[in-house]
N, C-alpha and C positions, 0 to 999 in steps of 0.2 A: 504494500500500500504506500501510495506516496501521497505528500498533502501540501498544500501552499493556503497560508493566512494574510487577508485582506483586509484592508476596510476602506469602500468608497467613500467618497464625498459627501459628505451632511445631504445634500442636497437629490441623490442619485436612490433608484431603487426598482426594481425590476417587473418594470413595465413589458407589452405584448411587445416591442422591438428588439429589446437589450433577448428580454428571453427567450425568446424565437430563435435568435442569432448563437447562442449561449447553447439552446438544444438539438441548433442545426450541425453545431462544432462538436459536440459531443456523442448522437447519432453513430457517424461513422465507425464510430472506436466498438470493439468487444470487449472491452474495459467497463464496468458500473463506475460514473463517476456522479458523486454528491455536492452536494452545498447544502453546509449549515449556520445558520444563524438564531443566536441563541440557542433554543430548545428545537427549534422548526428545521427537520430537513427534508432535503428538493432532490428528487432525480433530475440530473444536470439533463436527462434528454426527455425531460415531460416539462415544453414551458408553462402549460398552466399550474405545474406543480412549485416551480422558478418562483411561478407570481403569486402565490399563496401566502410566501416568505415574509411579502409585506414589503417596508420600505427600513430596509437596511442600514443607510445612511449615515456615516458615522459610529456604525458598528463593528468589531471583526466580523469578516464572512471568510468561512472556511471549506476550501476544496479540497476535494476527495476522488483518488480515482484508485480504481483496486481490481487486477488483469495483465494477463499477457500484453498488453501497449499502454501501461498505464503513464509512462511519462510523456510520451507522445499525446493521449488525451488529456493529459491536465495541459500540455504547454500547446495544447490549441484551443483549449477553454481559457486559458489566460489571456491569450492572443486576443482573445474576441471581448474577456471582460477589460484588457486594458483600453480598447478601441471605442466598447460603448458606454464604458465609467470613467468619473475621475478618479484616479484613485492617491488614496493618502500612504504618506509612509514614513514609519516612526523613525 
């Protein structure tokens, strides 16, 4: 299992564009790859699961991917959330 910790922008949160984009990058993979925040976690390739999460903003969000190409789908899930987030960092 490999994992990368985020936290976007106060202002950011995963709307029908960001996580459409986010389930369309993650799809491909036969990797399970997750996001969690707080208590609530998302199948990185079901975006109305993405959007259920709420609005993140300013929170850590942490991803998850656990499979045979797991690096490769985290680092094209990151790909897409550094493009459709701002993202902060400590």
């Amino acid at each position: 299992m490999t994992s990368k910790t985020i936290t976007l922008a106060s202002t950011d949160y995963f709307h029908a564009r960001p996580a459409a984009q986010i389930a369309a990058a993650a799809k491909p993979f036969k990797s399970v790859v997750m996001v969690t925040l707080g208590t609530g976690v998302a199948d990185a390739k079901d975006a109305l699961s993405l959007m259920r999460l709420g609005h993140p903003g300013g929170t850590p969000v942490e991803l998850l991917a656990d499979g045979p190409d797991e690096q490769a789908a985290l680092k094209a899930v990151l790909e897409v959330v550094g493009k459709a987030f701002t993202l902060q960092y400590a």
